[in-house]
C-alpha positions as CSV (number, residue, x, y, z in Angstrom):
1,X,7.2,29.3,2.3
2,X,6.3,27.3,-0.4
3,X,8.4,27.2,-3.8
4,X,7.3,26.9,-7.3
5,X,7.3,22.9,-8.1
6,X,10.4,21.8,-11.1
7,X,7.8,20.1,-13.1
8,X,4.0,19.5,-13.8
9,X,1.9,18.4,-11.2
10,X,0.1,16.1,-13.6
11,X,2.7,15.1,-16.2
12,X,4.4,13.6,-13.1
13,X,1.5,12.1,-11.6
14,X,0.9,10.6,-14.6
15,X,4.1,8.9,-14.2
16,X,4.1,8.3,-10.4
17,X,0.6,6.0,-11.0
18,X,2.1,4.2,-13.8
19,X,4.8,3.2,-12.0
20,X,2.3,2.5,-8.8
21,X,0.1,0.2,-11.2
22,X,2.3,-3.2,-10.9
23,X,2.9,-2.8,-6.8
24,X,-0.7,-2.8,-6.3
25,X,-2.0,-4.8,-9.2
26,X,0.3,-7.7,-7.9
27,X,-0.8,-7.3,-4.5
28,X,-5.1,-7.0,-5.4
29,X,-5.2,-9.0,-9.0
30,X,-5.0,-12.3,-7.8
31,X,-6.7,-12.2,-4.4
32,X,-9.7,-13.6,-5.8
33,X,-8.2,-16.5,-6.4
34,X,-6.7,-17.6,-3.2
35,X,-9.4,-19.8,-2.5
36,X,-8.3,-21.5,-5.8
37,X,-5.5,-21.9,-5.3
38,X,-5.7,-23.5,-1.7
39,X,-7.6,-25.6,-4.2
40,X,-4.8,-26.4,-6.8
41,X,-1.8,-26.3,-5.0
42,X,-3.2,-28.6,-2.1
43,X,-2.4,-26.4,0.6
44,X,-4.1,-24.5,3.5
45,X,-5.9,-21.6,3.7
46,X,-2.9,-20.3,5.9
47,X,-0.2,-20.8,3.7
48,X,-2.1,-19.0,0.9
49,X,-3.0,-15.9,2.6
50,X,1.0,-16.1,3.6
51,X,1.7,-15.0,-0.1
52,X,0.8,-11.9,0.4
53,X,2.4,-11.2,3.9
54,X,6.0,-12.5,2.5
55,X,5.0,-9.7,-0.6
56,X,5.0,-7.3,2.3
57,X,8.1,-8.7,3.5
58,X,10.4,-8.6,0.5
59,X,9.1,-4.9,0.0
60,X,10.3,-4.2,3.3
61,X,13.9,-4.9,3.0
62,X,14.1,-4.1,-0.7
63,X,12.6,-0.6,-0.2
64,X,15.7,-0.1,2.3
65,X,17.9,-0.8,-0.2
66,X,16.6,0.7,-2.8
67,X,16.1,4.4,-1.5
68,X,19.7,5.0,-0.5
69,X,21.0,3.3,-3.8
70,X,18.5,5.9,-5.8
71,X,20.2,8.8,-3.8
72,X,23.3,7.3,-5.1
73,X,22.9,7.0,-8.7
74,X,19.7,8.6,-9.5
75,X,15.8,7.2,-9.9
76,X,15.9,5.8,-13.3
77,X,18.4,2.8,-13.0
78,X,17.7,1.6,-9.8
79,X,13.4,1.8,-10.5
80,X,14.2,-0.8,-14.2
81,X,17.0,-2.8,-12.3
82,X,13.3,-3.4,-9.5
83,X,11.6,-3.4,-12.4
84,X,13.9,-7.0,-14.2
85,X,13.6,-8.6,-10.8
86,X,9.9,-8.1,-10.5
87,X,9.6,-9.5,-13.5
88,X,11.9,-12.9,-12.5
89,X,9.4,-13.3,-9.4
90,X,6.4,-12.9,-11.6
91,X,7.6,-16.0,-14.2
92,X,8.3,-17.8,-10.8
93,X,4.1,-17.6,-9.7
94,X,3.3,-18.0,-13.4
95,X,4.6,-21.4,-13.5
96,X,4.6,-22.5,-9.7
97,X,3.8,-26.0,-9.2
98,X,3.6,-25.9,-5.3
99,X,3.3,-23.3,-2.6
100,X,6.6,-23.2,-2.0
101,X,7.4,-22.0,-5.6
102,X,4.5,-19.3,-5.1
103,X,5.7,-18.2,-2.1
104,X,9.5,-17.9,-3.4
105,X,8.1,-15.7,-6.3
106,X,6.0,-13.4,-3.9
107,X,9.0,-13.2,-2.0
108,X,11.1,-12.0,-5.5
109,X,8.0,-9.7,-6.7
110,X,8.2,-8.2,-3.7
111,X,12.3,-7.6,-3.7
112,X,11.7,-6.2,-7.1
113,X,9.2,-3.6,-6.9
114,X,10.0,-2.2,-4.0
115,X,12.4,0.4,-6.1
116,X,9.2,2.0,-7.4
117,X,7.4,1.6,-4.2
118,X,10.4,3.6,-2.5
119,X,11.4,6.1,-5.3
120,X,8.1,6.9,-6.4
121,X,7.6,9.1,-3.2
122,X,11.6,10.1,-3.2
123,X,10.8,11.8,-7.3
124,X,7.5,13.3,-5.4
125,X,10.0,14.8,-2.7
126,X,12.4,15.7,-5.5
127,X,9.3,17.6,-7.3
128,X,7.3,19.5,-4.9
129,X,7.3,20.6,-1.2
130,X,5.3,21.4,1.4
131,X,1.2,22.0,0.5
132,X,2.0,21.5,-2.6
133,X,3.7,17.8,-1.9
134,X,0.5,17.1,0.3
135,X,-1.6,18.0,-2.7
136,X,0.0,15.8,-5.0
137,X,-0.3,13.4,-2.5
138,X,-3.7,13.8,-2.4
139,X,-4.3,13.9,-5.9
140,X,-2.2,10.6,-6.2
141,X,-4.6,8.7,-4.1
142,X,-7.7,9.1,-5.5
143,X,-6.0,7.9,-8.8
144,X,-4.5,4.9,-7.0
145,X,-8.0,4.3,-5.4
146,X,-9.3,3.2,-9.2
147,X,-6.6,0.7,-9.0
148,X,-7.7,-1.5,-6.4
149,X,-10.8,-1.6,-7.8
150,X,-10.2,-2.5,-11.2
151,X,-7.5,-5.2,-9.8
152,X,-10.1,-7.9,-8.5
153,X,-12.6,-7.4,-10.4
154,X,-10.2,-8.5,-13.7
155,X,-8.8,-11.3,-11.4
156,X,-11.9,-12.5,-10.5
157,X,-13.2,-12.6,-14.6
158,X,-9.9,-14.2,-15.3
159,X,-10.0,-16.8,-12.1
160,X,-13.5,-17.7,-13.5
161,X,-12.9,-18.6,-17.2
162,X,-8.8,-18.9,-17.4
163,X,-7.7,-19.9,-13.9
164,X,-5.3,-18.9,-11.1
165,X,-2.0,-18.3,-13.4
166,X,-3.2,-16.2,-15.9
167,X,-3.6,-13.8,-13.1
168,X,0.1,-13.5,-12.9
169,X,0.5,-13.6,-17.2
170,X,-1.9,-10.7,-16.9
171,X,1.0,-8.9,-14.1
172,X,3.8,-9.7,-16.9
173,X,2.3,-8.3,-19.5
174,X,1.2,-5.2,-17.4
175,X,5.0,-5.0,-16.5
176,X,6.4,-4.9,-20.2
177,X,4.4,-2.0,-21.5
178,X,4.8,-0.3,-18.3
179,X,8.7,-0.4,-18.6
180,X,8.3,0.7,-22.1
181,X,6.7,3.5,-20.7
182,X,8.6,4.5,-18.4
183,X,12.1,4.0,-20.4
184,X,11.2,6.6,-22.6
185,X,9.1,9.2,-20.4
186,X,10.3,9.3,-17.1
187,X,12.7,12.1,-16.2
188,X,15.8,11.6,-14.1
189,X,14.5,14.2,-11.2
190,X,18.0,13.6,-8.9
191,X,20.6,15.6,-10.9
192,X,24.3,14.6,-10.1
193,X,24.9,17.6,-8.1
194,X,22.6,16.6,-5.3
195,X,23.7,12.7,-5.9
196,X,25.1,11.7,-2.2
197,X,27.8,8.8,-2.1
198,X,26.9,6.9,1.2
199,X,28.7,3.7,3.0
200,X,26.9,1.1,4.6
201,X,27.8,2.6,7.9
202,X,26.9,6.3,6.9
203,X,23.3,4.4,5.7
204,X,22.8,3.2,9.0
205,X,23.7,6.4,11.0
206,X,21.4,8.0,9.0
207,X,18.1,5.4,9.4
208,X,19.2,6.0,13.0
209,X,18.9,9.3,13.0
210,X,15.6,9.4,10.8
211,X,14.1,6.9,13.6
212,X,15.0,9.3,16.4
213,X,13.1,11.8,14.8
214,X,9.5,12.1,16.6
215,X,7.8,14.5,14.0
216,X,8.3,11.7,11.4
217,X,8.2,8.8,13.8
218,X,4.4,9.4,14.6
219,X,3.6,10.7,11.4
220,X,5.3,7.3,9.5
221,X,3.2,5.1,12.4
222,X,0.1,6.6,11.3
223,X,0.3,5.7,7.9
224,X,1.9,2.2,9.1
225,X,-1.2,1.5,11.1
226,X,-3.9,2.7,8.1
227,X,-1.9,0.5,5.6
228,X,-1.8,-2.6,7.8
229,X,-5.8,-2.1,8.2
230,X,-5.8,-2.1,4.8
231,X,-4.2,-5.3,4.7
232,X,-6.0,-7.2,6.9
233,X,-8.9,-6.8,5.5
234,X,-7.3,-7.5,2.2
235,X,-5.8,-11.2,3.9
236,X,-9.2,-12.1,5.2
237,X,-12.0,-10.9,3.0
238,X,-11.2,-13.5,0.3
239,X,-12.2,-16.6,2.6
240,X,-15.0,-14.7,4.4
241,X,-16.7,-13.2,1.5
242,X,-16.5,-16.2,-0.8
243,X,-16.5,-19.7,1.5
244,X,-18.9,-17.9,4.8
245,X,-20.9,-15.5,2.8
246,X,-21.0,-17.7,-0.4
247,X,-20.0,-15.3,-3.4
248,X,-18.3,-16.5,-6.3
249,X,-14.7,-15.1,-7.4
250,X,-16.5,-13.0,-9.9
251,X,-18.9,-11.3,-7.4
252,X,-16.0,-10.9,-4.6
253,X,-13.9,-9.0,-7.8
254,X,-17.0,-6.9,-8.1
255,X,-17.6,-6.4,-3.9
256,X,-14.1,-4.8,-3.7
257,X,-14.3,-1.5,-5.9
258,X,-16.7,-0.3,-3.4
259,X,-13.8,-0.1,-0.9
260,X,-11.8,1.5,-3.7
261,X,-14.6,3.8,-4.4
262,X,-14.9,5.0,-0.4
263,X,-11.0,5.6,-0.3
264,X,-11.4,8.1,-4.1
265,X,-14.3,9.5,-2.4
266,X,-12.3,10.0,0.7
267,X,-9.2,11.3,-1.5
268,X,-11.5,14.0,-3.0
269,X,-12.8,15.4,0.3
270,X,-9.9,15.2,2.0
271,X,-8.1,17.4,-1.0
272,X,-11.0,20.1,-0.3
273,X,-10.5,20.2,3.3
274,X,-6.8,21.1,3.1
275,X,-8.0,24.4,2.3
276,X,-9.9,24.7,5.5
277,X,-8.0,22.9,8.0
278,X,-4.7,21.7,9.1
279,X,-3.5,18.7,7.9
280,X,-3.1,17.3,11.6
281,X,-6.8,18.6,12.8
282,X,-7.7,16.4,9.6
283,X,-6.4,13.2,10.3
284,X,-7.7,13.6,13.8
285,X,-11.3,13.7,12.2
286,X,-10.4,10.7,10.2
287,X,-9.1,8.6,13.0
288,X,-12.5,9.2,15.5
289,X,-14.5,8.1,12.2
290,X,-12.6,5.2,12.0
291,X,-12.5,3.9,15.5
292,X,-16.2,4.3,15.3
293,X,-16.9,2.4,12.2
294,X,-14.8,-0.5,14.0
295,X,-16.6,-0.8,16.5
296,X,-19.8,-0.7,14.6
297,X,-18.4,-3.8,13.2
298,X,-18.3,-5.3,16.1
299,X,-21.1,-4.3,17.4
300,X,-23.1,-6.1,14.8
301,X,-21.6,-9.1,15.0
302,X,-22.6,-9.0,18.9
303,X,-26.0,-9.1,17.6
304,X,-25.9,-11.9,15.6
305,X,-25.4,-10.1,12.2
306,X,-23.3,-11.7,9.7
307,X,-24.0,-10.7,5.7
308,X,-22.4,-8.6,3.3
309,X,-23.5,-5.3,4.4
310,X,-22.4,-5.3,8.1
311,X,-19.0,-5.7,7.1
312,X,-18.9,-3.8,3.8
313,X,-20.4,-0.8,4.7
314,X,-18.4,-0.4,7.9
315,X,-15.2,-1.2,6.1
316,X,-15.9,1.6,3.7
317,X,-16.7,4.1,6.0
318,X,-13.1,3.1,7.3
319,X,-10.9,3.4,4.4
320,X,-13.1,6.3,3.2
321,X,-11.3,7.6,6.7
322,X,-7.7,5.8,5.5
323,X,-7.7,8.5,2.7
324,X,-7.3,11.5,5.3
325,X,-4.5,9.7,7.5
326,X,-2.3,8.2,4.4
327,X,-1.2,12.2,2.1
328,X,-1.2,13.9,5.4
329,X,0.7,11.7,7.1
330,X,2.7,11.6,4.1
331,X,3.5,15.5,4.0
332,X,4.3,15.1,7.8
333,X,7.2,12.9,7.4
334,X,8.7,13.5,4.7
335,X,8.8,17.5,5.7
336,X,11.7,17.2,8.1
337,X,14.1,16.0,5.3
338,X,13.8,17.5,2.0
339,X,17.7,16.7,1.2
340,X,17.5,12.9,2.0
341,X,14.0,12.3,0.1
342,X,15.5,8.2,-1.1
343,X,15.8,7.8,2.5
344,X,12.8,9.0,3.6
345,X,11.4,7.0,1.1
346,X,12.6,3.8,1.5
347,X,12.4,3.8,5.3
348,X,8.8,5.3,5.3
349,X,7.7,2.3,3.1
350,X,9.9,-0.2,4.6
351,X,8.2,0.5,7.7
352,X,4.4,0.8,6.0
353,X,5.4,-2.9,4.7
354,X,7.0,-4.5,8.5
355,X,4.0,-3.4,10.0
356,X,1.3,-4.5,7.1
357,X,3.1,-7.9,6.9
358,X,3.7,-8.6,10.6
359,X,-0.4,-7.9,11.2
360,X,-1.2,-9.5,7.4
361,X,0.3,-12.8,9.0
362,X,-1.7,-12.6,12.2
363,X,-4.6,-11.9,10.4
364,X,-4.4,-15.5,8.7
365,X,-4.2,-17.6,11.4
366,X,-7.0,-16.0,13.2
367,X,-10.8,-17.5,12.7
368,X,-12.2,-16.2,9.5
369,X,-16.0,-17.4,10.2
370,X,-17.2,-13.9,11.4
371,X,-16.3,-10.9,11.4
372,X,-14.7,-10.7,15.0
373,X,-11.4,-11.0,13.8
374,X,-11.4,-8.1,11.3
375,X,-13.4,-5.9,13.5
376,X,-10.9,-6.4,16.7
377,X,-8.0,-5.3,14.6
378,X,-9.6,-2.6,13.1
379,X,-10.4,-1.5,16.8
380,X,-7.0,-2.1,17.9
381,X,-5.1,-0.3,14.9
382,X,-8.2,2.6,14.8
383,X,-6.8,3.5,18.9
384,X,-2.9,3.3,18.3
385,X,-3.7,5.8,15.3
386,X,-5.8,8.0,17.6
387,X,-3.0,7.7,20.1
388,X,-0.4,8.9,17.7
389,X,-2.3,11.8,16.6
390,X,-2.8,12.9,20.7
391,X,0.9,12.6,20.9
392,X,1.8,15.1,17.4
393,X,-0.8,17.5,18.9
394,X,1.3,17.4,22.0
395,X,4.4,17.9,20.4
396,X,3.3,20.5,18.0
């Protein structure tokens, strides 16, 4: 039964996307600019499309960090003390003279923010429950669908008429009104009372157990598997759209809001059918449509097609799909646990961001002259999701 939430839905969702803003405008701001900067830094294609996989990576062992230290002493120190590291790895990219120093910087953005990546969805744990928690959920990602589609289309303005760095100035600023924001409006939700003291050891044991759970392990996997196809396409649209299909950084900023678009669209009907269906029966329906739109991928390139639309339009049919897997896969996790939501947290991103980087990195050393590549892993990850789904029905 589902109890009445602390606080307002939208006050804190309000604050949930403002702290959600700098994780994904540092991962989408600057990817039209990755071509340029293969350019600048005199580097390969390979090693560029690396800075957003080692991103992934220092969010994955931050995250685990993080969420036990914010069931420790609270949300609001542990999200600015991300917050002051994020902003050391954003200087570090500002002024990189080599890939090396871009790469070390990803690595420190990415150590950083995971403490809003991870608590965010521990304060949404601390605030609501069940339906409501999948609502707000919900609600949450049609809002963070607007970001990825304002994100390139400012980097690829700024690429065009300031360069590469001022992609990154653009991140710092972003980061200093942000904090401001946050300082003075966001609410400690943990009160000491429910504040759990931990060792290292006690940590473990408890990732252990979390791990061994199957309701969360398939749920978490789902979402895992959606992100990283997210990703992908993310690591190899930038070099297919703009040196295969010939658009400039401005029109690739512009191509990418229609992905956005499909997941907000997707967000929205997904947020209606929760009143007709359950949440599992759901992401069923939006795994079949996205195995299908896969392979339609494919399927055009086995004909000879390769323009914008036969990889656009499939693509958005598939992340309009994402938007049913990611807030009810969400709600399935996290349900288990309501008294170790930090946990929860940080493990259910840490594993969203092993899984994202580990594909991520495959996706850049494979050919990115067709669309063969993409569509195979969207196949691929489209099947395991399908697979995990079979298996909760079992189960359940």
């Amino acid at each position: 039964m589902n109890q009445k939430p602390l606080y307002n839905r939208w006050f804190i969702i309000s604050l949930l996307v403002t702290m959600g803003v700098l994780s994904q405008f540092a991962s989408d701001n600057y990817l039209p600019s990755l071509p340029a900067i293969t350019a600048k830094l005199n580097t390969t294609p390979y090693l560029t499309q690396m800075t957003i996989s080692i991103y992934l990576v220092g969010l994955f062992f931050s995250q685990l960090f993080y969420g036990p230290l914010g069931d420790n002493k609270g949300r609001r120190p542990v999200i600015f003390l991300g917050i002051f590291i994020f902003a050391i790895g954003t200087i570090i990219c500002l002024t990189a003279t080599s890939i090396q120093f871009l790469l070390l910087g990803r690595l420190i953005q990415g150590l950083g923010i995971g403490a809003t990546s991870a608590l965010f969805r521990a304060i949404m744990r601390d605030c609501f429950q069940g339906i409501e928690l999948a609502r707000t959920g919900a609600y949450l990602g049609i809002v963070f669908a607007i970001i990825p589609a304002i994100a390139p289309v400012t980097g690829g303005y700024i690429q065009s008429f300031f360069g590469w760095r001022y992609n990154f100035g653009l991140c710092l600023f972003l980061m200093i009104f942000i904090s401001l924001y946050l300082y003075y409006y966001l609410p400690e939700t943990l009160p000491l009372a429910k504040r759990r003291q931990r060792t290292i050891k006690q940590v473990i044991k408890t990732y252990g157990e979390i791990l061994l759970n199957t309701t969360f392990m398939a749920n978490t996997l789902c979402s895992c598997l959606a992100y990283s196809a997210l990703m992908v396409y993310l690591t190899i649209s930038p070099f297919l759209f703009q040196h295969v299909i010939g658009l400039t950084p401005i029109q690739y900023g512009w191509v990418m809001p229609l992905t956005a678009l499909s997941f907000l669209v997707g967000g929205i009907v997904n947020s209606q059918l929760m009143h007709r269906f359950s949440l599992l029966n759901i992401m069923t329906y939006g795994s079949v449509l996205q195995l299908a739109a896969a392979i339609g991928m494919f399927l055009l390139g086995v004909l000879g097609y390769l323009n914008l639309y036969v990889i656009l339009i499939p693509m958005m049919v598939f992340i309009f799909a994402n938007a049913f897997i990611f807030a009810n896969s969400f709600a399935g996790a996290f349900e288990p646990f309501p008294h170790i939501a930090g946990l929860i947290g940080a493990l259910y991103a840490s594993l969203q961001m092993l899984f994202a980087s580990g594909l991520s990195s495959i996706a850049a050393i494979l050919p990115s002259h067709t669309q063969f590549s993409l569509a195979s892993l969207l196949i691929i990850l489209a099947i395991g999701i399908n697979g995990l789904l079979a298996y909760l029905r079992k189960i359940n």
